[in-house]
C-alpha positions in Angstrom: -2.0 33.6 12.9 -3.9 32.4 15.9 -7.2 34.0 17.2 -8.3 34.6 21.0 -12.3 34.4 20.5 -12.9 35.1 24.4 -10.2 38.1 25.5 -6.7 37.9 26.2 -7.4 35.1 28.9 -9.2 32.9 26.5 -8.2 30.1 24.0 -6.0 29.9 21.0 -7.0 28.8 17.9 -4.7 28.7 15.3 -0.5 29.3 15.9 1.6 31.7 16.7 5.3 31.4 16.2 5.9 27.7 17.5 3.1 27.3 19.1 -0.2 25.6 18.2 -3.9 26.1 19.6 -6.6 24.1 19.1 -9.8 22.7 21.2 -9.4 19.3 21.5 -12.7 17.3 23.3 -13.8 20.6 24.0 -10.7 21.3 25.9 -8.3 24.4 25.1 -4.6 22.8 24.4 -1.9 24.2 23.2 1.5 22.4 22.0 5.0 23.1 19.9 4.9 22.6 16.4 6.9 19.4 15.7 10.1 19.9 13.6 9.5 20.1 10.3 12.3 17.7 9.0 12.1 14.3 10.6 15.1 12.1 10.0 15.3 9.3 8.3 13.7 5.6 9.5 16.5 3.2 9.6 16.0 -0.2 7.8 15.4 -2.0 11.6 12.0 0.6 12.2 11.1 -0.3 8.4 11.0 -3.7 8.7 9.2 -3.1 12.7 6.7 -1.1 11.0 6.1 -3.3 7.8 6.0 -6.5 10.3 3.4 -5.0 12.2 1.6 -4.2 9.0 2.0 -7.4 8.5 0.4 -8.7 11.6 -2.8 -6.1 11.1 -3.7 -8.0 8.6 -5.2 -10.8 10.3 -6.7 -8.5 13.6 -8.8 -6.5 11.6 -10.7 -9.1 9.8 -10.8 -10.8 13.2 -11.6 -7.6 15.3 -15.0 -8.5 16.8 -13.5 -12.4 17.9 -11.0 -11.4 19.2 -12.5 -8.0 21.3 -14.3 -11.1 23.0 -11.8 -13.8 23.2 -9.3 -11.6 24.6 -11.4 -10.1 27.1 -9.9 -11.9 30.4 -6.6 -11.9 29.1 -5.7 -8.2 29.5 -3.9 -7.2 32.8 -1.9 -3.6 33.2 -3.9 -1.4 31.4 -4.3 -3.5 28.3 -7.0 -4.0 26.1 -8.2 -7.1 24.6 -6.7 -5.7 21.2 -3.5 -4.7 22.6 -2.8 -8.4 23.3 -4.4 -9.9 20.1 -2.0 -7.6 18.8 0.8 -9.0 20.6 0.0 -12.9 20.4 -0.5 -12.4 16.2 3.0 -10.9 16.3 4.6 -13.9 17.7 3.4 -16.0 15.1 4.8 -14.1 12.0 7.5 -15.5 10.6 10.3 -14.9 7.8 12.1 -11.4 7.2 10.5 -7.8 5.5 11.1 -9.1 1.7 8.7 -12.3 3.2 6.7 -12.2 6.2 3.9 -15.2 6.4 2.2 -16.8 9.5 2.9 -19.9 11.3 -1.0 -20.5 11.8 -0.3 -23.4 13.9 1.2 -21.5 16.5 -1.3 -18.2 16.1 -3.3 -18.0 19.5 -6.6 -16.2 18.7 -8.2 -16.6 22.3 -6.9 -16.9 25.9 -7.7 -17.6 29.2 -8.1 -20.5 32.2 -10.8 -22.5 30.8 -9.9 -26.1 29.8 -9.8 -26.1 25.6 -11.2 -28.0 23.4 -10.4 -32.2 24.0 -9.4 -33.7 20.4 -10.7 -31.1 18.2 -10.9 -31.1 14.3 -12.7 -29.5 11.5 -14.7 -31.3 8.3 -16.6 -29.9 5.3 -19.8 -31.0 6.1 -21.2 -29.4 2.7 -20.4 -26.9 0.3 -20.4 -23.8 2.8 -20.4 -25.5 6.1 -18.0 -26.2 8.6 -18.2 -28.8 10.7 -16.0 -28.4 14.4 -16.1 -31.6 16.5 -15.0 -32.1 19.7 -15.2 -34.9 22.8 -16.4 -34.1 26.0 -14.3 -34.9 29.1 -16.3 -36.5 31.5 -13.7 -35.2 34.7 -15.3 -31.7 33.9 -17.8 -30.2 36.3 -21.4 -29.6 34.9 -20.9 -26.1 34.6 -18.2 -26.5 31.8 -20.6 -28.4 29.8 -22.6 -24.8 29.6 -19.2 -23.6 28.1 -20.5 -22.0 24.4 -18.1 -22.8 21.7 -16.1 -19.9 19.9 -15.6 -21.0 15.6 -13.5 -18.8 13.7 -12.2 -19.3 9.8 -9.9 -17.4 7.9 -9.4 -17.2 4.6 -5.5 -15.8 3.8 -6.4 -15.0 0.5 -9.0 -12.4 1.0 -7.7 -11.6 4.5 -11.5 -12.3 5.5 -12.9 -14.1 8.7 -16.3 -16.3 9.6 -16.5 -16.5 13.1 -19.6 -17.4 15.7 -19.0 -15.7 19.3 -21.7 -17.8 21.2 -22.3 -21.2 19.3 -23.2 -24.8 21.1 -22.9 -25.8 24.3 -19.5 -27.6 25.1 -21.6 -30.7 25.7 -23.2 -30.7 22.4 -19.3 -32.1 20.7 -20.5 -30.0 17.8 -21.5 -27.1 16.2 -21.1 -25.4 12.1 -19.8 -22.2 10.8 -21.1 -21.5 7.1 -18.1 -20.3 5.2 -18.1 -18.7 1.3 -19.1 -21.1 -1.3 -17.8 -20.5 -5.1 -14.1 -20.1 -3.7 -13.2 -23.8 -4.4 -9.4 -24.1 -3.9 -8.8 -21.8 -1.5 -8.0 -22.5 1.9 -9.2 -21.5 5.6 -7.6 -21.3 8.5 -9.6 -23.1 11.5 -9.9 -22.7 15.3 -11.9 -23.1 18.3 -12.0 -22.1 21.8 -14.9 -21.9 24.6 -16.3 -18.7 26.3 -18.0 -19.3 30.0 -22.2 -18.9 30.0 -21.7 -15.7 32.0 -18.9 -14.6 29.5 -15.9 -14.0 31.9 -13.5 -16.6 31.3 -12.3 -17.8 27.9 -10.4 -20.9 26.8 -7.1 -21.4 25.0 -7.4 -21.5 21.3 -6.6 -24.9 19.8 -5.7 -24.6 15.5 -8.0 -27.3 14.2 -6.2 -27.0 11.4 -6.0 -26.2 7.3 -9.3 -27.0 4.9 -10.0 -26.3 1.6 -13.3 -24.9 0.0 -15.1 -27.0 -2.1 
């Protein structure tokens, strides 16, 4: 049953035959009420659906990073998810009964400015990351007030440890503390560079695989 609560001329709450009211944003809308019997999803939308599952499991961890690394890649109406979204897809591999990433080919930033020269990644301690990187000399002053952007992720717990603003891209360094008491388990490294007024990013670069001790 719906329910007018302002006259004859005023909104519906509530349904009536096929139709549904409801206030929406505090707007009156009405719509038809879907069918009740969908059909069935073939095995190509399971496998779509499960894929993208799939993918969702690294953006969420990774939400915040990539909201920010993203953010001068998005053109058409995009958001910087929408294209985190996109890139993490193309780097799942395999088929529904095993999907896994390729985490040398998952971008996790994007833009124009020049990556990181000869990156890499060392356990500096028991919870600390160490990122190392060369500075290239043809670059303009300004680039050397490039911040550096650390992330880590750790498959097994679908977790993330990530610094947004870090050194300067002159400094060749900077550390990310990462979980201790997880010895064995593995993290998944990258870094990229953000601009000091924060509107262009850098290409990720994969510094590569490193196990907790």
């Amino acid at each position: 049953m719906g329910i007018i609560k302002k006259g004859i001329l005023g909104p519906v709450e509530g349904s009536v035959g096929q139709v549904v009211g409801y206030i929406r944003k505090g707007v009156p809308v009405i719509r038809k009420k879907g069918d009740q019997e969908r059909p069935a999803r073939s095995e190509r939308q399971k496998a779509v659906n499960k894929r993208f599952a799939f993918a969702m499991s690294f953006v969420k961890p990774t939400r915040n990073f990539i909201n920010v690394s993203f953010s001068c890649s998005t053109e058409g109406g995009q958001t910087a998810h929408n294209v985190a979204v996109s890139k993490t897809l193309e780097a799942v591999r395999g088929d529904a009964t095993d999907y896994h990433f390729d985490y040398s080919a998952l971008i996790v930033a994007d833009g124009e400015l020049p990556p990181a020269l000869n990156a890499r990644v060392e356990m500096a301690r028991p919870g600390l990351l160490r990122f190392l990187w060369d500075q290239d000399p043809s670059h303009k002053y300004q680039r050397g007030q490039d911040q550096v952007m650390l992330l880590a992720y750790m498959p097994q717990q679908e977790n993330a440890f990530y610094i947004l603003s870090g050194a300067r891209r002159a400094a060749g360094q900077e550390v990310l503390q990462v979980p201790t008491g997880e010895a064995g388990k593995v993290l998944e490294t990258y870094i990229a560079f953000i601009s000091d007024d924060r509107k262009q990013v850098s290409l990720s670069t994969y510094t590569g695989q490193i196990s907790i001790i």
